[in-house]
C-alpha positions in Angstrom: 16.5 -96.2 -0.7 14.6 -97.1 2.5 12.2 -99.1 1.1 14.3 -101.1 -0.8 16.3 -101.9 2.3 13.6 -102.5 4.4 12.1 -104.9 1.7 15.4 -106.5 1.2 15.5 -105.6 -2.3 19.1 -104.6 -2.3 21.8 -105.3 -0.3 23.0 -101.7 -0.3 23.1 -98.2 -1.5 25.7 -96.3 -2.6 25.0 -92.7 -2.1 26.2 -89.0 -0.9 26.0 -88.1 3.1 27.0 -84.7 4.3 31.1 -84.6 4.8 32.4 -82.1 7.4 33.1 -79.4 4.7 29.6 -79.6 3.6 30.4 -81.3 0.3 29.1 -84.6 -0.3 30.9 -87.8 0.0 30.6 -91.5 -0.7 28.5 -93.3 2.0 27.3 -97.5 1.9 23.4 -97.1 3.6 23.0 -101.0 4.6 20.0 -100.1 7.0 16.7 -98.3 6.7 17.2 -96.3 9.6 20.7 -94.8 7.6 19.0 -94.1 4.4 18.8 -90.7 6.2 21.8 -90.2 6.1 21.7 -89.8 2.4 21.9 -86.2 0.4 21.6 -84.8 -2.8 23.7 -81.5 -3.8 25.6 -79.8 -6.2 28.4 -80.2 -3.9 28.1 -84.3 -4.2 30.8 -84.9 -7.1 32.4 -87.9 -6.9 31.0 -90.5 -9.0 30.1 -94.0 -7.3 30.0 -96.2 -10.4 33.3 -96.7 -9.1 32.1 -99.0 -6.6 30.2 -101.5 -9.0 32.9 -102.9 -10.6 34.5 -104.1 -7.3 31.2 -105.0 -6.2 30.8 -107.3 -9.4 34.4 -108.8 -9.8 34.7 -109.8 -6.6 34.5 -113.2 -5.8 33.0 -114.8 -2.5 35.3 -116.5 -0.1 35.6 -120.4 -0.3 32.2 -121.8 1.1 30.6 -118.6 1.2 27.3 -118.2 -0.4 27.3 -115.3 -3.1 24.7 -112.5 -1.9 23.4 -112.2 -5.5 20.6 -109.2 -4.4 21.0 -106.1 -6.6 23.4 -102.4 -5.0 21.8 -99.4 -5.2 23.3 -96.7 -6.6 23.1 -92.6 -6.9 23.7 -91.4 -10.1 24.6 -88.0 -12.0 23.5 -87.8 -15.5 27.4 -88.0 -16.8 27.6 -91.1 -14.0 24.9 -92.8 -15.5 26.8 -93.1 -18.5 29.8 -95.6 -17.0 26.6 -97.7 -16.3 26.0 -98.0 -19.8 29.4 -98.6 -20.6 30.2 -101.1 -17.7 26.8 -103.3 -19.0 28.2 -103.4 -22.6 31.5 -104.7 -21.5 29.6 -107.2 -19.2 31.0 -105.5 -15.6 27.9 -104.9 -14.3 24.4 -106.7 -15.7 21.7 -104.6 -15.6 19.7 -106.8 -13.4 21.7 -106.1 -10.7 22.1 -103.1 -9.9 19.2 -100.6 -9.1 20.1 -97.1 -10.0 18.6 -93.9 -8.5 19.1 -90.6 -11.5 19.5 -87.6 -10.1 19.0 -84.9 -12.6 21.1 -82.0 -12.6 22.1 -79.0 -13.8 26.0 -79.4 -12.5 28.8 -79.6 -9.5 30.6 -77.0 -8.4 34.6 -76.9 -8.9 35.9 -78.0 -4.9 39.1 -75.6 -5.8 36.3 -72.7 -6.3 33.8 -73.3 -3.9 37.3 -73.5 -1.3 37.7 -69.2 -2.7 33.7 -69.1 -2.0 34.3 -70.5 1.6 36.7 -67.6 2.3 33.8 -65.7 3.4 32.7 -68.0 5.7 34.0 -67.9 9.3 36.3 -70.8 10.4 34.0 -71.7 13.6 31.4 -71.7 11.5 32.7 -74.1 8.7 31.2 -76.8 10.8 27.4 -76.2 9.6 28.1 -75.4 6.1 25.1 -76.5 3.9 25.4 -76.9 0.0 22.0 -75.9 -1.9 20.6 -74.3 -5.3 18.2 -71.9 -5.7 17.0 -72.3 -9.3 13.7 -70.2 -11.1 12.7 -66.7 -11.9 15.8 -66.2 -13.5 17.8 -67.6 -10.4 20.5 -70.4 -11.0 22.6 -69.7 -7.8 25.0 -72.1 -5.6 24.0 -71.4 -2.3 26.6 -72.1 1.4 24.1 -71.5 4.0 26.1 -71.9 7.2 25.2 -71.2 11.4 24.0 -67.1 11.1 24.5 -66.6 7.3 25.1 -67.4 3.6 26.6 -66.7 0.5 25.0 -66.6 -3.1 26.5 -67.2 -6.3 25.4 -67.3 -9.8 26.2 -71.1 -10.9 28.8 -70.4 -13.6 31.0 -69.0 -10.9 31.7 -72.0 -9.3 30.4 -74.7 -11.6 32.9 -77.1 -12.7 34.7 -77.0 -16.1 33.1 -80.5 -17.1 29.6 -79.3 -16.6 30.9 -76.2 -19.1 30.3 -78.3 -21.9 28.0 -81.3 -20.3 25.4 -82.2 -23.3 22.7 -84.2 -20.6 21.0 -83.2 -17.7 19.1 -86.4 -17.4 20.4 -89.9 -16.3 20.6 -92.0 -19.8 19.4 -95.2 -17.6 17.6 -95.6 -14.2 14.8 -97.1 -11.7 14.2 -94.2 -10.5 14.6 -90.6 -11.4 14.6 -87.7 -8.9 14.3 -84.0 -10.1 12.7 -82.1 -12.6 12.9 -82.6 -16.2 16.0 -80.8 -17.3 16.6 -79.6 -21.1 19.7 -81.0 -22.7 21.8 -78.0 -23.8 23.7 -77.7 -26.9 25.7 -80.1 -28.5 29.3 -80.0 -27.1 31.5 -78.4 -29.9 34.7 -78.9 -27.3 35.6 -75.4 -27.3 38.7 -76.6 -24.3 40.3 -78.1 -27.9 40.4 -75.4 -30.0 43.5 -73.7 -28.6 45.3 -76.8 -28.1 44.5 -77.7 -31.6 45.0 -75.1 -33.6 49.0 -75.1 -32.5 51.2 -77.2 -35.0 52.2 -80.4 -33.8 56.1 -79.1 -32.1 54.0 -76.6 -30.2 51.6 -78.8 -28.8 54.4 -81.8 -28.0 55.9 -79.1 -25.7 52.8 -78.3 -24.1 52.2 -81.6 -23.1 56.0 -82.1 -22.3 55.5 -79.2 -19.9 52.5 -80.5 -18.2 53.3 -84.4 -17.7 56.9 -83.5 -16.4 54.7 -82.7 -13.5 52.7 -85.8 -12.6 54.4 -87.7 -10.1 52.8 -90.7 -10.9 50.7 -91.4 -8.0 48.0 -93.2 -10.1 45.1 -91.1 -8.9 43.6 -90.8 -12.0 43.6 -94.3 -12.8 42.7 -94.9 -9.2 39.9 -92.6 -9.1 38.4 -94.4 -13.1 35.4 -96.0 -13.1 36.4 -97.6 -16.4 39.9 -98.9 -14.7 38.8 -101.5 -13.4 41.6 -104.7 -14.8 43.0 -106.4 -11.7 46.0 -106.3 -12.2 47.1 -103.1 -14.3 49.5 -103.2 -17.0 51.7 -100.7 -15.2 52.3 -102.4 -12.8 52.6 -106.1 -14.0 55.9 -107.4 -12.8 55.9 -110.4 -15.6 57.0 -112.0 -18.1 58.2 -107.9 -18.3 57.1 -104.6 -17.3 55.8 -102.0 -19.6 57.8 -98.9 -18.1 59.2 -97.9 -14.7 57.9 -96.3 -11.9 60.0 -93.5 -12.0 59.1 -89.8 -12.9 61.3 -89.5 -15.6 59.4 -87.4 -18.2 59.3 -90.4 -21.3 57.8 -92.7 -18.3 55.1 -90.1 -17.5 53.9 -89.5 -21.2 53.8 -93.3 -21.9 51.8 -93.9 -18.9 49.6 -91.1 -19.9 49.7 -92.2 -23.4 48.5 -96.0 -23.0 45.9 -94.6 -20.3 43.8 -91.9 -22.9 44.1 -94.7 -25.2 42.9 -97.4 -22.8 40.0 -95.3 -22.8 39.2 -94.2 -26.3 35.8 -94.6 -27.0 34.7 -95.9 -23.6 35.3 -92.1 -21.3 32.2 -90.9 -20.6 34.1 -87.5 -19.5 32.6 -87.3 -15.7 36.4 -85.3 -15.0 36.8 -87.6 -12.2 40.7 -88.1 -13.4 41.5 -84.3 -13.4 39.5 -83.7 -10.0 41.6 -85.5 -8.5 45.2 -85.1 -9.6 47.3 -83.5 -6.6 49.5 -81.6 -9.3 46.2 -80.2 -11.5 48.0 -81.5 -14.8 44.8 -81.2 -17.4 44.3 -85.0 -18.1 41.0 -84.9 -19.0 42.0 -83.2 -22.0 43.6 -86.2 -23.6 40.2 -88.1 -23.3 38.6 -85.0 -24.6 40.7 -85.1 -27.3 39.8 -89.3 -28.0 36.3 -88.4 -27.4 36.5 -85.4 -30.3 38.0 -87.7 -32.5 35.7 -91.1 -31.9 32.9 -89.4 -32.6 34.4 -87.5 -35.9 35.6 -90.6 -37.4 34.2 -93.7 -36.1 30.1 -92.1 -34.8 30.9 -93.5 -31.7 29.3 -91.7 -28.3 29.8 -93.7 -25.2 27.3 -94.1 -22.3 24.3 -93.6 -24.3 22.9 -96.8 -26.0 24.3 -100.0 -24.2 22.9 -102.5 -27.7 26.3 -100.4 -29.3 29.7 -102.3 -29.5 32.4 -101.1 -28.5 34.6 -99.0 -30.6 37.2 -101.6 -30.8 34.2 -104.0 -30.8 33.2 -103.9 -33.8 34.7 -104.2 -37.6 33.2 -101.9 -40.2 34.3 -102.5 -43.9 34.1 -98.2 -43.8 36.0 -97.5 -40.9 38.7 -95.0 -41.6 42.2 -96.0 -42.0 45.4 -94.3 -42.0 46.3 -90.9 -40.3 42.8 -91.3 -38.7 44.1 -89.6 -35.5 
């Protein structure tokens, strides 16, 4: 990242710095000297594709000559996946953006890592350092802090997404940092199973039960890297408006509803949508549930190969038909 900034090569990078908690959190390095700044841990989870579509749709003020230089940006494996995406619907071309891979193994869960910090004292909260310790048989989340730390083994703090992530290594990149990291099993979406094995009155109470919750503060389409229409159809005023921005339960599924469809065959499942969501309703299953069923009946994987079309892209003459979902 220095380098390229002190070369002028790009005219940022988007990356993780050290927030007060010890987690990481979105920083713009625009100078050499603040490339230090930058961190890598399992603690860094948000993912900064989010920025590139701003970045690319924005248009320069009247007179203004565009700064067409290339962003940086620090990837996850799952992150590097919306890159693929965004290039195939033409958000962000390739040539513009310089991408560092980070391979991992997986984030922790914030809400679990907050138990883990239990142990830590409050005046030492301060100096709270994120770190793994990974070999001989060790893969531990370690919070070193100012006189101590605490050890865990991974799975009991890793988030749920990283449960069933199928790549450890960034699908597209300039630069890779890590070592090489086996891909682990294919994801069978074992989160599904219970869900799906109800009949369909069972599971339309379920889902009753958890959107009568969300109180529609847009968080999860906020928070989307794949969100990214200027204007959103919920709240487009004219020539009318698709629902109301009320609570009321048939509002909430619709909006949920049009959203996981929105999505189908483009979510890349980096869990961003239920990381976020004040009221912990399980969103990401709905894309879960798209991803299951793109893949079952259409061969369709996003974020991998960005020469595929789109799911809705493309017409195949043996596409399913009816009752394909």
């Amino acid at each position: 990242a220095r380098e390229w900034l002190e070369k002028g090569e790009v005219k940022y990078v988007i990356g993780y710095e050290r927030g007060t908690d010890g987690l990481g959190r979105p920083v713009f390095v625009r100078t050499p000297e603040d490339a230090e700044r930058l961190v890598w841990n399992p603690g860094c989870l948000q993912n900064l594709t989010l920025y590139l579509a701003d970045e690319f749709q924005r248009k320069p003020k009247r007179g203004e000559e565009p700064d067409l230089r290339p962003v940086g940006v620090v990837v996850k494996p799952c992150d590097s996946k919306t890159i693929v995406e965004l290039m195939k619907e033409n958000i962000v071309p390739r040539e513009r953006v310089k991408i560092i891979g980070v391979r991992s193994r997986g984030s922790v869960d914030a809400g679990k890592l907050e138990k883990l910090l239990e142990q830590v004292p409050m005046e030492k909260r301060h100096s709270i350092e994120i770190t793994e310790d990974v070999g001989d048989g060790r893969d531990e989340v370690v919070v070193r802090y100012d006189g101590g730390e605490v050890r865990v083994p991974r799975d009991d703090v890793q988030a749920a997404k990283c449960d069933v992530c199928v790549i450890h290594n960034p699908v597209v990149h300039d630069i890779v940092v890590g070592e090489d990291e086996p891909d682990p099993r294919p994801d069978d979406f074992p989160e599904l199973k219970e869900l799906l094995g109800m009949d369909a009155e069972a599971r339309w109470e379920y889902w009753q039960g958890q959107l009568s919750r969300c109180v529609r503060c847009y968080a999860c389409r906020d928070v989307c890297p794949l969100c990214y229409c200027a204007e959103c159809v919920f709240e487009r005023q004219k020539p009318y408006r698709w629902n109301e921005n009320s609570v009321e339960l048939p509002e909430n599924i619709f909006y949920h509803a049009v959203r996981a469809l929105h999505l189908a065959g483009r979510c890349i499942d980096c869990g961003e949508c239920q990381r976020v969501c004040p009221m912990d309703i399980p969103v990401r299953l709905l894309n879960r549930f798209l991803i299951k069923r793109a893949k079952e009946r259409f061969k369709v994987v996003p974020g991998i190969n960005a020469d595929d079309k789109p799911m809705f892209g493309a017409y195949d003459t043996g596409d399913p038909e009816e009752g394909i979902w």
